[in-house]
Backbone and ligand atoms as CSV (ligand in chain L), in Angstrom:
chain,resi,resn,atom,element,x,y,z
A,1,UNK,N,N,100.254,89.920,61.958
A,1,UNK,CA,C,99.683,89.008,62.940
A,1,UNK,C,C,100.100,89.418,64.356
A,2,UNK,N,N,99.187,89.195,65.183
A,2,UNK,CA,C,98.963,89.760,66.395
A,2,UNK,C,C,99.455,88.498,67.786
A,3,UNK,N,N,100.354,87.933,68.166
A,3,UNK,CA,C,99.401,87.075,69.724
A,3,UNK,C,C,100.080,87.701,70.591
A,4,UNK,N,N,98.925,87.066,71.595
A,4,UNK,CA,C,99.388,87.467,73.141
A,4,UNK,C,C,100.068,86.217,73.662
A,5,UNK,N,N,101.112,86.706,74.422
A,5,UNK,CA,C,101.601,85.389,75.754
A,5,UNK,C,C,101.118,85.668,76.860
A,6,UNK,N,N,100.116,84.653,77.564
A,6,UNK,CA,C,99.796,84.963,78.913
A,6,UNK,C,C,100.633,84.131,80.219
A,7,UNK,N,N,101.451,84.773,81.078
A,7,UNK,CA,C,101.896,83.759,81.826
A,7,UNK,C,C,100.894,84.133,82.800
A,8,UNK,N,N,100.630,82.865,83.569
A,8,UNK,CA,C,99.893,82.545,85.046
A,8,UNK,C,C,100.475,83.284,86.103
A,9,UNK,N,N,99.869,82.376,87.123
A,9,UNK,CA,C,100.183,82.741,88.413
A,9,UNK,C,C,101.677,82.145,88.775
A,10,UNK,N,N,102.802,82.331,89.558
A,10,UNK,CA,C,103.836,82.846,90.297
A,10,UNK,C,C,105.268,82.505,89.032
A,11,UNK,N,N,104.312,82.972,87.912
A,11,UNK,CA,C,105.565,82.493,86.556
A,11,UNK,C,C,106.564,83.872,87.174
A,12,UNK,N,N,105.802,84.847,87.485
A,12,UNK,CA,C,107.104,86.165,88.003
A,12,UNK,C,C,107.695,85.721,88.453
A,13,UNK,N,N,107.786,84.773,89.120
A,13,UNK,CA,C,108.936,84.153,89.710
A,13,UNK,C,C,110.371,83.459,88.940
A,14,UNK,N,N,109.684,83.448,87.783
A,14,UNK,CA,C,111.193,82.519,87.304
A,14,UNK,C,C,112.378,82.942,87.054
A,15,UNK,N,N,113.280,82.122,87.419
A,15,UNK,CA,C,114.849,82.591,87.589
A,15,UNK,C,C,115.422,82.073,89.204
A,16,UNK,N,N,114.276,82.372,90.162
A,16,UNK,CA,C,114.860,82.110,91.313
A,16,UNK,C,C,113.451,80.870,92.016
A,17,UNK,N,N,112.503,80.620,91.175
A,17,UNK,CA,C,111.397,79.710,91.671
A,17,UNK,C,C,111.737,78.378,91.376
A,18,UNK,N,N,112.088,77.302,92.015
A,18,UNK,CA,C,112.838,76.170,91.782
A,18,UNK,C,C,113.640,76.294,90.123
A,19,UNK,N,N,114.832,76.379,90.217
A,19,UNK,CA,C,115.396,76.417,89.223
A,19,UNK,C,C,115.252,75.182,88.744
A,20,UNK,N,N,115.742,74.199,89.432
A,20,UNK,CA,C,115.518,72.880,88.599
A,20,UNK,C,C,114.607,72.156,88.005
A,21,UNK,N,N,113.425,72.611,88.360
A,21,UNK,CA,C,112.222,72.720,87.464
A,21,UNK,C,C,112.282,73.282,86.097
A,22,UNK,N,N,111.952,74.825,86.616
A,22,UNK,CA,C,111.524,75.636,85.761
A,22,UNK,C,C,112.786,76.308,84.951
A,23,UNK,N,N,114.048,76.084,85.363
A,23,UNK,CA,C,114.829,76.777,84.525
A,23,UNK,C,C,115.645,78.158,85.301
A,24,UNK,N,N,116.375,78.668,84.913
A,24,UNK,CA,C,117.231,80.001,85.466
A,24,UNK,C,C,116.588,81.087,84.905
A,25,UNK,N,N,116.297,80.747,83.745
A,25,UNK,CA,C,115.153,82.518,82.643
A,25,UNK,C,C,114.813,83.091,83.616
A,26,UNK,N,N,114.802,84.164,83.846
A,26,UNK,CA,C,113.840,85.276,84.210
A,26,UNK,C,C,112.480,85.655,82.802
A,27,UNK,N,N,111.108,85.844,83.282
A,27,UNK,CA,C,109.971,85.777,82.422
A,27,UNK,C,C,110.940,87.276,81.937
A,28,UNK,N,N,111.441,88.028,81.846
A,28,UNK,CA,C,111.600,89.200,81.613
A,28,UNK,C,C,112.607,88.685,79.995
A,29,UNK,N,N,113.483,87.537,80.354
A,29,UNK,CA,C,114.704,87.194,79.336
A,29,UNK,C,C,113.788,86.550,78.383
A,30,UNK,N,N,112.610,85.533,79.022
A,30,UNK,CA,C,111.785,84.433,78.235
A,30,UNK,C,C,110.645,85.544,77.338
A,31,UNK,N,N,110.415,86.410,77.503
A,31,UNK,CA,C,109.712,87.115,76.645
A,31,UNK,C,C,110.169,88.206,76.032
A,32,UNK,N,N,111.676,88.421,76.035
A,32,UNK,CA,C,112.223,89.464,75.140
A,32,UNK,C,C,112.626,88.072,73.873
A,33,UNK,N,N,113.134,87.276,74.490
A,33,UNK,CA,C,113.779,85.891,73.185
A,33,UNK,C,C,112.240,85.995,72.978
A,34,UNK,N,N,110.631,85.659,73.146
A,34,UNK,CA,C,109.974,85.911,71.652
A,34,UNK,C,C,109.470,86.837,71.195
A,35,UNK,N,N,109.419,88.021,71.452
A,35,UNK,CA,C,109.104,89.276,70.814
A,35,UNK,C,C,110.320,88.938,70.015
A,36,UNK,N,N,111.695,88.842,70.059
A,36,UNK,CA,C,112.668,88.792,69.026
A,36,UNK,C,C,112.181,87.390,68.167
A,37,UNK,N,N,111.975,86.271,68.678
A,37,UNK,CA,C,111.084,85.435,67.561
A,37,UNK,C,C,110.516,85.906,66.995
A,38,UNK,N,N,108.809,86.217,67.732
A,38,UNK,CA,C,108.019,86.678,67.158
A,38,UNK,C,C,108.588,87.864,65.391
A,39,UNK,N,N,109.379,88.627,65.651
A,39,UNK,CA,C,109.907,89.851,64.523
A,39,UNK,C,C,110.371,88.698,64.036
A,40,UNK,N,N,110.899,87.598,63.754
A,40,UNK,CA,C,111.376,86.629,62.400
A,40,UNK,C,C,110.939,86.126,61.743
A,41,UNK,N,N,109.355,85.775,62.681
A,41,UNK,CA,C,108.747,84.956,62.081
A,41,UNK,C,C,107.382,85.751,61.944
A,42,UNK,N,N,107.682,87.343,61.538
A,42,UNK,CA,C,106.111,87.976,61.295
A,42,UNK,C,C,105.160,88.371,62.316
A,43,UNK,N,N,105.312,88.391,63.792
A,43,UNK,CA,C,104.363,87.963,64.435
A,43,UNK,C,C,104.858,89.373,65.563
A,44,UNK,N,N,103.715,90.040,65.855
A,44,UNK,CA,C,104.104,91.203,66.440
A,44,UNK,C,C,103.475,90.090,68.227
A,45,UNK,N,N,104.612,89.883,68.965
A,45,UNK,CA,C,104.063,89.490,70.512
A,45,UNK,C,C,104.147,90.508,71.357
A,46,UNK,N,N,103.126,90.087,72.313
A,46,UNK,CA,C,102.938,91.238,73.539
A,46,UNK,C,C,102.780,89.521,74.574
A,47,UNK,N,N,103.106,90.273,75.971
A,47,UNK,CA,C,103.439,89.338,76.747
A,47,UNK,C,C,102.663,89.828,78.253
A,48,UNK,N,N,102.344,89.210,79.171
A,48,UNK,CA,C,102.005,89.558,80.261
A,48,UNK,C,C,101.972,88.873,81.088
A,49,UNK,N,N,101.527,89.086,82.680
A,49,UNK,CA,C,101.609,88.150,83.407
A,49,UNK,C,C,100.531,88.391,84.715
A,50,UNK,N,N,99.853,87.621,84.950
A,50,UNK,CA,C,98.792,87.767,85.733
A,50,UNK,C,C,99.069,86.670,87.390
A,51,UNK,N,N,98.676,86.800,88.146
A,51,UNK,CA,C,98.621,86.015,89.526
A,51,UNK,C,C,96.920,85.208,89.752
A,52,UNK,N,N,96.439,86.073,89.405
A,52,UNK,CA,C,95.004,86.078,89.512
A,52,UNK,C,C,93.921,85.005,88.967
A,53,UNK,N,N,93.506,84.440,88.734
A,53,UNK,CA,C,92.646,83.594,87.724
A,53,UNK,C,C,91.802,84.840,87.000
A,54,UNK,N,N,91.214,85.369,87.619
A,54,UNK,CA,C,89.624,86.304,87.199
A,54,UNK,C,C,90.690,87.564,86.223
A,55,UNK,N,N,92.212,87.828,86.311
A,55,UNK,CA,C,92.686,88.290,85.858
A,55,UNK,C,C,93.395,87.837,84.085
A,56,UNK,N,N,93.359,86.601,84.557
A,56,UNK,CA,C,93.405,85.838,83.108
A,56,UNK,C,C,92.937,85.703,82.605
A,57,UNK,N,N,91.284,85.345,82.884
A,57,UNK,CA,C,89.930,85.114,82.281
A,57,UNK,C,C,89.737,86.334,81.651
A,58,UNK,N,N,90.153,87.848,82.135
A,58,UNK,CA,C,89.777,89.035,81.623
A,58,UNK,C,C,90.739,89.436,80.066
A,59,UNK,N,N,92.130,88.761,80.974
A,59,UNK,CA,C,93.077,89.289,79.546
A,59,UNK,C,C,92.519,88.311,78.591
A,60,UNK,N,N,92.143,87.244,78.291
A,60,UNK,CA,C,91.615,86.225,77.454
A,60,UNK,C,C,90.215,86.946,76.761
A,61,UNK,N,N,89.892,87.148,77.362
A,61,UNK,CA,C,88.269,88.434,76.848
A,61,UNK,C,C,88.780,89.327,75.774
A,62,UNK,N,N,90.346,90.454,76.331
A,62,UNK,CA,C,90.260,91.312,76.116
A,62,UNK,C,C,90.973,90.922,74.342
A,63,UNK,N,N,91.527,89.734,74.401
A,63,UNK,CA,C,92.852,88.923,73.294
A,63,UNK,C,C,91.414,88.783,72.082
A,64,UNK,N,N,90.413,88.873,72.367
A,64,UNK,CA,C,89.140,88.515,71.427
A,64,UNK,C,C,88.833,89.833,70.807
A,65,UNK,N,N,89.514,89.528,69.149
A,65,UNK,CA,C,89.175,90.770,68.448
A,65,UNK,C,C,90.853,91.701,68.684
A,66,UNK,N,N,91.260,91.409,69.344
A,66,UNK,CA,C,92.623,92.345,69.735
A,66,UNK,C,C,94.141,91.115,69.068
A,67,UNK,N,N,93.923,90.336,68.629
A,67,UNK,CA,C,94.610,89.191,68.564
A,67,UNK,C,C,94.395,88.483,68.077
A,68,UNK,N,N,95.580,87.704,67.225
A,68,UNK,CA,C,95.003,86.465,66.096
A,68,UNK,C,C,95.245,85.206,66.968
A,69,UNK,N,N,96.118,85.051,67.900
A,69,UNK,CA,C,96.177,83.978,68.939
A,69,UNK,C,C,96.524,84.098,70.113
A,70,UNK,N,N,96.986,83.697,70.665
A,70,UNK,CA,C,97.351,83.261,72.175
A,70,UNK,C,C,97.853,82.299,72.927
A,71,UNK,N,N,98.864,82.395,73.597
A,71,UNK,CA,C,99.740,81.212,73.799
A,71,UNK,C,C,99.688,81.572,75.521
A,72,UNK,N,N,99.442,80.744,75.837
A,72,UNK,CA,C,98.745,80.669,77.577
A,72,UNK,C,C,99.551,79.448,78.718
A,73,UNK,N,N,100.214,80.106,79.763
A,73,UNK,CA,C,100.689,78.911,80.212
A,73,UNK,C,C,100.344,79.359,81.792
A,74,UNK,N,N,99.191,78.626,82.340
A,74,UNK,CA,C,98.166,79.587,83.734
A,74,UNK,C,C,98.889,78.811,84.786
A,75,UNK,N,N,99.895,78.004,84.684
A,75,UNK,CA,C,100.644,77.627,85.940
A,75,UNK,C,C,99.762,76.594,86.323
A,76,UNK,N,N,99.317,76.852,87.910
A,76,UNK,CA,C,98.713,75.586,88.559
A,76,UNK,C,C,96.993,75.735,88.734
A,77,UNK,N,N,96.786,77.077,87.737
A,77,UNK,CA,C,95.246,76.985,87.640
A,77,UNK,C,C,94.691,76.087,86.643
A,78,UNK,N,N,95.693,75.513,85.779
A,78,UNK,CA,C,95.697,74.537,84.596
A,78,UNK,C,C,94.839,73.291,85.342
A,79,UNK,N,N,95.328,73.329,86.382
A,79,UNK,CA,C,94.782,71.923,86.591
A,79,UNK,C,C,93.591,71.832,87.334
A,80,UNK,N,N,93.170,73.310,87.720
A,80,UNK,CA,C,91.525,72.952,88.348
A,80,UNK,C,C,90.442,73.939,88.160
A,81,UNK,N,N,91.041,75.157,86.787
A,81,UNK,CA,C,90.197,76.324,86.369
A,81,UNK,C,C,89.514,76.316,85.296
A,82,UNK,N,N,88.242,75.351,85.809
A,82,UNK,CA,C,87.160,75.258,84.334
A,82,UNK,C,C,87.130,77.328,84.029
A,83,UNK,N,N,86.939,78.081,84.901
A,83,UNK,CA,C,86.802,79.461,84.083
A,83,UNK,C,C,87.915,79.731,83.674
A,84,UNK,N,N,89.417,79.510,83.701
A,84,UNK,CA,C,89.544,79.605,82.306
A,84,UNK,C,C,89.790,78.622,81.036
A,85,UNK,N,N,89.429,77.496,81.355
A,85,UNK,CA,C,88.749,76.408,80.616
A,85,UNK,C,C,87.543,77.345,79.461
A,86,UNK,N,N,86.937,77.835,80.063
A,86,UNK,CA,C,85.781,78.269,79.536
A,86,UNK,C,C,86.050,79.494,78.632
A,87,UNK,N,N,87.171,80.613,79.411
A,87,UNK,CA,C,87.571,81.362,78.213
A,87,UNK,C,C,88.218,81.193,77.352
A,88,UNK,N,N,88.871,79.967,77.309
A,88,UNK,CA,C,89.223,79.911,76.311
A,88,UNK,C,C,88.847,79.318,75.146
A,89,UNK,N,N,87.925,78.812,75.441
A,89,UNK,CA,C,86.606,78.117,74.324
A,89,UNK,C,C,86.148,79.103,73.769
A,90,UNK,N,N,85.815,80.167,75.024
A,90,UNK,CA,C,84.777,81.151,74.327
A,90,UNK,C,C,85.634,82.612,73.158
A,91,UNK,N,N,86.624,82.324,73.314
A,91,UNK,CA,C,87.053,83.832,72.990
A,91,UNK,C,C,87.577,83.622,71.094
A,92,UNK,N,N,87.255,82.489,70.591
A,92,UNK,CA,C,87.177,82.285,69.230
A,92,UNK,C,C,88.289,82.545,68.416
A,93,UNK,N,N,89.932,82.887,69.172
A,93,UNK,CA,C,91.157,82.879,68.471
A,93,UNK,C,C,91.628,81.248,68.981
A,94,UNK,N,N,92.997,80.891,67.983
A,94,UNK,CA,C,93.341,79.476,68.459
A,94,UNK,C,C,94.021,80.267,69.897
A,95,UNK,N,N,94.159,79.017,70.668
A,95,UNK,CA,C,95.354,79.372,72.041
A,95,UNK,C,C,95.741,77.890,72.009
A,96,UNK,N,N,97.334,78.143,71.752
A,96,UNK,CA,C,97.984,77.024,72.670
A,96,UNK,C,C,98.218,77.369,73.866
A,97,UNK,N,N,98.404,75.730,74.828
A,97,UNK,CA,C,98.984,75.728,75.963
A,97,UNK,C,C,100.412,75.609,76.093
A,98,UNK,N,N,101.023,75.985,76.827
A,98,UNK,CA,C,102.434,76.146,77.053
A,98,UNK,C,C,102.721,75.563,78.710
A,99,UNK,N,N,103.738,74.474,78.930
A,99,UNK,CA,C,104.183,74.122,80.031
A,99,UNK,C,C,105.762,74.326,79.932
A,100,UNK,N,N,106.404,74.896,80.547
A,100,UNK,CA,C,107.756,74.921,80.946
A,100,UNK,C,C,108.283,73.136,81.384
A,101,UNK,N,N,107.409,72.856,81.802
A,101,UNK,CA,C,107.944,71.427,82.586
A,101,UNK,C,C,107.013,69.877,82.217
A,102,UNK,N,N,107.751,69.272,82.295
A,102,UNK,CA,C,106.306,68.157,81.861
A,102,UNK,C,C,105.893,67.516,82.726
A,103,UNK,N,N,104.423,68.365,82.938
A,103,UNK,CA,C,103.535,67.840,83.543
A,103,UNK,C,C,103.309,66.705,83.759
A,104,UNK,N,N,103.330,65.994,82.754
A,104,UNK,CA,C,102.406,64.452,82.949
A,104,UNK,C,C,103.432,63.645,83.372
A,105,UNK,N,N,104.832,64.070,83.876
A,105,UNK,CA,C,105.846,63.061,84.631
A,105,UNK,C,C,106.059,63.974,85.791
A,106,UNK,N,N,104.832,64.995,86.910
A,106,UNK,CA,C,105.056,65.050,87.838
A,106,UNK,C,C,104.345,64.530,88.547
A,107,UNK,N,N,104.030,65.264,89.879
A,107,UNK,CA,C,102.682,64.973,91.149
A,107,UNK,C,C,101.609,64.475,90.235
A,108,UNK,N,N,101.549,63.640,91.200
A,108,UNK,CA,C,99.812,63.142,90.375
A,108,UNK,C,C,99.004,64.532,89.928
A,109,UNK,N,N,98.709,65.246,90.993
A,109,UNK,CA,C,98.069,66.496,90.841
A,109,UNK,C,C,98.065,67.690,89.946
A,110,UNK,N,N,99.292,67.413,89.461
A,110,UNK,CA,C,99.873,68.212,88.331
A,110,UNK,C,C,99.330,67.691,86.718
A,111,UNK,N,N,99.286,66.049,86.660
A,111,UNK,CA,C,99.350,65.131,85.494
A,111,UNK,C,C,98.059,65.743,84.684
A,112,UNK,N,N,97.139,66.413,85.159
A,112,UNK,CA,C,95.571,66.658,84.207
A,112,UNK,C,C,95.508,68.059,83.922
A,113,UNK,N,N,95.810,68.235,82.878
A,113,UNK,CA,C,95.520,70.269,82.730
A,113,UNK,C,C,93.564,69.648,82.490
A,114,UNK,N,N,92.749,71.205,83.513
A,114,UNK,CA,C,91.614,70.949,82.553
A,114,UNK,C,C,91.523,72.166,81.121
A,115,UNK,N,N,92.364,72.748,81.485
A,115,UNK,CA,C,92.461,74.275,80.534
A,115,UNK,C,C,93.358,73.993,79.244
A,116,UNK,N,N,94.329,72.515,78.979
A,116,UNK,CA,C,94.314,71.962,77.871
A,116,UNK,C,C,93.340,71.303,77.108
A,117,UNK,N,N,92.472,70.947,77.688
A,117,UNK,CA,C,91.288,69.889,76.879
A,117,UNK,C,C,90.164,71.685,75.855
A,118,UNK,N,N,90.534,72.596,76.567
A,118,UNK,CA,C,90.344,74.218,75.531
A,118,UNK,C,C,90.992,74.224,74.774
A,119,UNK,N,N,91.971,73.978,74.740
A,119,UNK,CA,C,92.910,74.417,73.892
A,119,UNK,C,C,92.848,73.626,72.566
A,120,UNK,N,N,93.708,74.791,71.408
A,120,UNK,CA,C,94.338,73.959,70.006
A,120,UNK,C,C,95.275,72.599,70.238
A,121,UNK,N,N,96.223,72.977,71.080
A,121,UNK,CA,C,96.950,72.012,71.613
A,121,UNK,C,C,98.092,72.289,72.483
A,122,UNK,N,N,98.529,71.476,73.242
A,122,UNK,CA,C,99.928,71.495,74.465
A,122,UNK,C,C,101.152,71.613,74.112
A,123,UNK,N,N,102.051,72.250,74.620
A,123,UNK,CA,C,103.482,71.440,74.401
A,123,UNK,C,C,104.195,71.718,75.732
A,124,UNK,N,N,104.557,70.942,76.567
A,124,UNK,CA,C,105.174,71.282,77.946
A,124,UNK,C,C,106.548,70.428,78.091
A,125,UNK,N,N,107.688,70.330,78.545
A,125,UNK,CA,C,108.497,69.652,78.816
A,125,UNK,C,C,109.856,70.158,78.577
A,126,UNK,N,N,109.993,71.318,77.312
A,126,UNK,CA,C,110.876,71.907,76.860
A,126,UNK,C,C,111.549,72.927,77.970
A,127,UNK,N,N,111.323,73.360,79.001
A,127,UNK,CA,C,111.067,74.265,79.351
A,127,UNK,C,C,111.489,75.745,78.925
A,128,UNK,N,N,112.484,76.998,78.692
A,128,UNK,CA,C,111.699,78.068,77.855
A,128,UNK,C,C,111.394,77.998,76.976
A,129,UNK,N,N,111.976,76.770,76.176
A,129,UNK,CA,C,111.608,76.438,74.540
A,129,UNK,C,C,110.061,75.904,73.948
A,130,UNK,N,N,109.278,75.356,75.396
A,130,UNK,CA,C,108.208,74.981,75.315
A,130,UNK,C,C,107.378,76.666,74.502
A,131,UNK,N,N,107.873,78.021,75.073
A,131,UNK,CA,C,106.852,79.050,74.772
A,131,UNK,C,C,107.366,79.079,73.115
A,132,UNK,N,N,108.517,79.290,73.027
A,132,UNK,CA,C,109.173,79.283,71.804
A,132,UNK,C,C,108.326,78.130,70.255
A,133,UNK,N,N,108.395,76.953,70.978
A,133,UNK,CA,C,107.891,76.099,70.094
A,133,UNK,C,C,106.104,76.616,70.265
A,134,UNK,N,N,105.618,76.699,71.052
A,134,UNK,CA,C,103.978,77.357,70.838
A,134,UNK,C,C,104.356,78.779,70.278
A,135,UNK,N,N,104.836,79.448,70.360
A,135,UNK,CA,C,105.140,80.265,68.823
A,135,UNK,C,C,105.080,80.312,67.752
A,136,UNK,N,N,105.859,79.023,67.750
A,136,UNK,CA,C,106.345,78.373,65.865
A,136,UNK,C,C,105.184,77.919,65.644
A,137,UNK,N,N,104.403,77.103,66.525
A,137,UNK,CA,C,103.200,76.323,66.066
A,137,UNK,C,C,102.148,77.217,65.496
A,138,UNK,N,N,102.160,78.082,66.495
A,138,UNK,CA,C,101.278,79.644,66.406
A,138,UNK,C,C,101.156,79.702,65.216
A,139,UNK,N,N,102.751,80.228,64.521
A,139,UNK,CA,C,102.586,81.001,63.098
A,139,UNK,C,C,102.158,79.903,62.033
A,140,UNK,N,N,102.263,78.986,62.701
A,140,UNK,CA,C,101.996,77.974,61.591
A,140,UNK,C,C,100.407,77.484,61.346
A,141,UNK,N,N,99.838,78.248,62.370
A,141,UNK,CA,C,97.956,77.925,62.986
A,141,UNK,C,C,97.732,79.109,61.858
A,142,UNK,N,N,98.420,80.100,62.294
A,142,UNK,CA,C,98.048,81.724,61.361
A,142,UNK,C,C,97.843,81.344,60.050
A,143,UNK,N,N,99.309,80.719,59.381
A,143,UNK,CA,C,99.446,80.655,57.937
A,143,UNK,C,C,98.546,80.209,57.363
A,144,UNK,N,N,97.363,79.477,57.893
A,144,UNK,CA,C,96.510,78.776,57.188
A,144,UNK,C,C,95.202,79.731,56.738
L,1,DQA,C1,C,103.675,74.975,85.072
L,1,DQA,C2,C,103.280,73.641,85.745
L,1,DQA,C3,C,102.276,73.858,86.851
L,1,DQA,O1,O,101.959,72.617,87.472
L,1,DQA,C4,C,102.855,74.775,87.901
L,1,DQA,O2,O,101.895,75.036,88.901
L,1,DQA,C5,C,103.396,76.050,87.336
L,1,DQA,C6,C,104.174,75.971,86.109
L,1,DQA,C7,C,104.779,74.799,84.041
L,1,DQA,O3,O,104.977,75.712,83.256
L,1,DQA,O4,O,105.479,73.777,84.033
L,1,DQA,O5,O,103.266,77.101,87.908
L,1,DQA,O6,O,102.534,75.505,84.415
């Protein structure tokens, strides 16, 4: 079994992008801990990270046919990017969403992903454990 992790826009940042948010991880520490998941639990991960929207929408294209899932966490395009709302409907593997932080107890503006209502389903609040647990869920979408 195959997934991709897509992080969003200014996730490169983590480690020094409000820590108290998002945590101390560097995306570099948060995606070596699940490629080492991923090998426990069967699951070969590849990880990446985009700034771009039209750049996410593409890796989401490319995860179709290349990938049994996808675990996607697009930052603050979540909350106003019907295109990639749309790829991810269209690209016919499951994708969870992944939030580091929980959303729905910040800024008003933050409270509505539209790129969850695509999705298999959410998990945000954990923060690095949030990617970790859309992992586990992952293999558990696969097993079926
Ligand atoms: C985030 C939440 C978004 O509102 C924010 O813009 C991010 C990170 C999270 O993981 O908690 O960049 O997606």
């Amino acid at each position: 079994m195959r997934v991709l992790v897509i992080h969003g826009a200014n996730l490169n940042l983590l480690g020094v992008r409000d820590p108290g948010v998002y945590g101390t991880q560097t995306l570099a520490e948060i995606d070596a801990a699940l490629v080492a998941l991923g090998a426990e639990l069967g699951i070969q991960v590849a990880c990446a990270q985009y700034n771009g929207e039209g750049a996410i929408v593409d890796a989401l294209h490319a995860a179709r046919g290349a990938y049994d899932g996808a675990i996607v966490n697009p930052g603050a395009y979540s909350h106003y990017s019907y295109a990639i709302a749309d790829a991810i409907a269209a690209i016919g593997i499951p994708v969870i969403e992944v939030h580091l932080s929980n959303i729905a107890a910040r800024e008003e503006f933050r409270r509505r992903s539209v790129t969850a209502a695509a999705a298999h389903g959410t998990i945000g609040g954990f923060g690095a454990d949030s990617y970790a647990l859309g992992l586990r869920a992952m293999a558990k979408i696969l097993e079926k």
